[in-house]
C-alpha positions in Angstrom: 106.7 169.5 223.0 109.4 166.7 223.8 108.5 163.6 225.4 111.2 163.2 228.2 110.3 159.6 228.3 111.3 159.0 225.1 114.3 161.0 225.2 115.8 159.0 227.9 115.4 155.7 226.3 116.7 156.3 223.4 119.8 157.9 225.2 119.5 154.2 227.4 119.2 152.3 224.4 122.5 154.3 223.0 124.2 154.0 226.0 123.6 150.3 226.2 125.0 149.8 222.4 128.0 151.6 223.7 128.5 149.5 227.4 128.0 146.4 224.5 131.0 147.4 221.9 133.1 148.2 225.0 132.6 144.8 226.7 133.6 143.3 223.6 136.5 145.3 222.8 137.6 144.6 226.2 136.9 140.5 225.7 138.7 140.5 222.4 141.7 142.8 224.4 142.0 139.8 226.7 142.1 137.3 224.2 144.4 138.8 222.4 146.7 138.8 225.7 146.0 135.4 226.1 146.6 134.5 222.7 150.1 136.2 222.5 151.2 134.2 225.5 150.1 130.8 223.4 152.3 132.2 221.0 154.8 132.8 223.0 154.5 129.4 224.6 155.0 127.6 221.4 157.6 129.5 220.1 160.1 129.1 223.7 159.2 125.4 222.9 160.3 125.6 219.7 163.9 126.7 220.9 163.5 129.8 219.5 165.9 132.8 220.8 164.4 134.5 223.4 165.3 138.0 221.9 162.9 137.5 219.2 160.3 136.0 220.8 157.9 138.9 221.2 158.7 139.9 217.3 157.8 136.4 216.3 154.6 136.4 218.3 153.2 139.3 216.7 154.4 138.7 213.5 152.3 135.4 213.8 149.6 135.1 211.3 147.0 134.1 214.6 148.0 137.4 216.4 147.8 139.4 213.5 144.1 138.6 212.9 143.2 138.8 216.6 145.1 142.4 216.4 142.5 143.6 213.4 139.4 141.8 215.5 140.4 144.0 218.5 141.1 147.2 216.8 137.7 146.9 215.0 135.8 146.1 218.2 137.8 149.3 219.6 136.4 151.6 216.3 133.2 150.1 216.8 133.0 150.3 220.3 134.2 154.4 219.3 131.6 155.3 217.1 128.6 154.1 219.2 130.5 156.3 222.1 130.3 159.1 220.0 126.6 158.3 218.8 125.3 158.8 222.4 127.4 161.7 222.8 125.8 163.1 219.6 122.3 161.9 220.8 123.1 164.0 224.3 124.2 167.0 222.5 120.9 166.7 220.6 118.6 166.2 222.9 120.1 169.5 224.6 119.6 171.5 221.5 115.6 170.9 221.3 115.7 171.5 225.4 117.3 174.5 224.2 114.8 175.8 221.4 111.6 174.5 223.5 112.9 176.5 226.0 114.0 179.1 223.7 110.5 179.3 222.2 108.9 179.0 225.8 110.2 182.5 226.8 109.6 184.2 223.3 105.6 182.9 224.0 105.7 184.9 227.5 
């Protein structure tokens, strides 16, 4: 028999490791927002043409590796949103076969 309690707080716990990798992804989003507009900053003080700015800013070795951070914060924050989804999925299936097994006792 399943203990209820104990299905629910792993699918908390799972839950919370997914709110976790979303709030960072969503930091490192920001920062990399802010970041560009340093960039950006810089390079209008710099003289540079403002047609090129935006291609400059990204192609700046700073925004590139704040670009990688965020994306793997995003996979990360991805694959523990699919874990819980796995864990719910799971945790219907042995509702499913307890019940299942419930009515083939009757």
């Amino acid at each position: 028999m399943i203990d209820p309690t104990e299905l629910y707080n792993k699918a908390m716990a799972q839950a919370e490791n997914w709110a976790d990798a979303d709030y960072a992804s969503g930091l490192l989003d920001d920062a990399l927002d802010t970041l560009e507009g340093v960039i950006t900053a810089e390079l209008k003080a710099d003289g540079k043409p403002v047609s090129i700015i935006n291609k400059l800013a990204k192609n700046d070795e700073r925004w590139k590796e704040a670009a990688q951070k965020r994306r793997q914060a995003r996979r990360d924050a991805l694959i523990e949103k699919l874990k819980y989804e796995q864990m719910n999925r799971y945790q219907d299936n042995i509702r499913t076969k307890e019940s299942t097994e419930r009515q083939l006792g009757r």
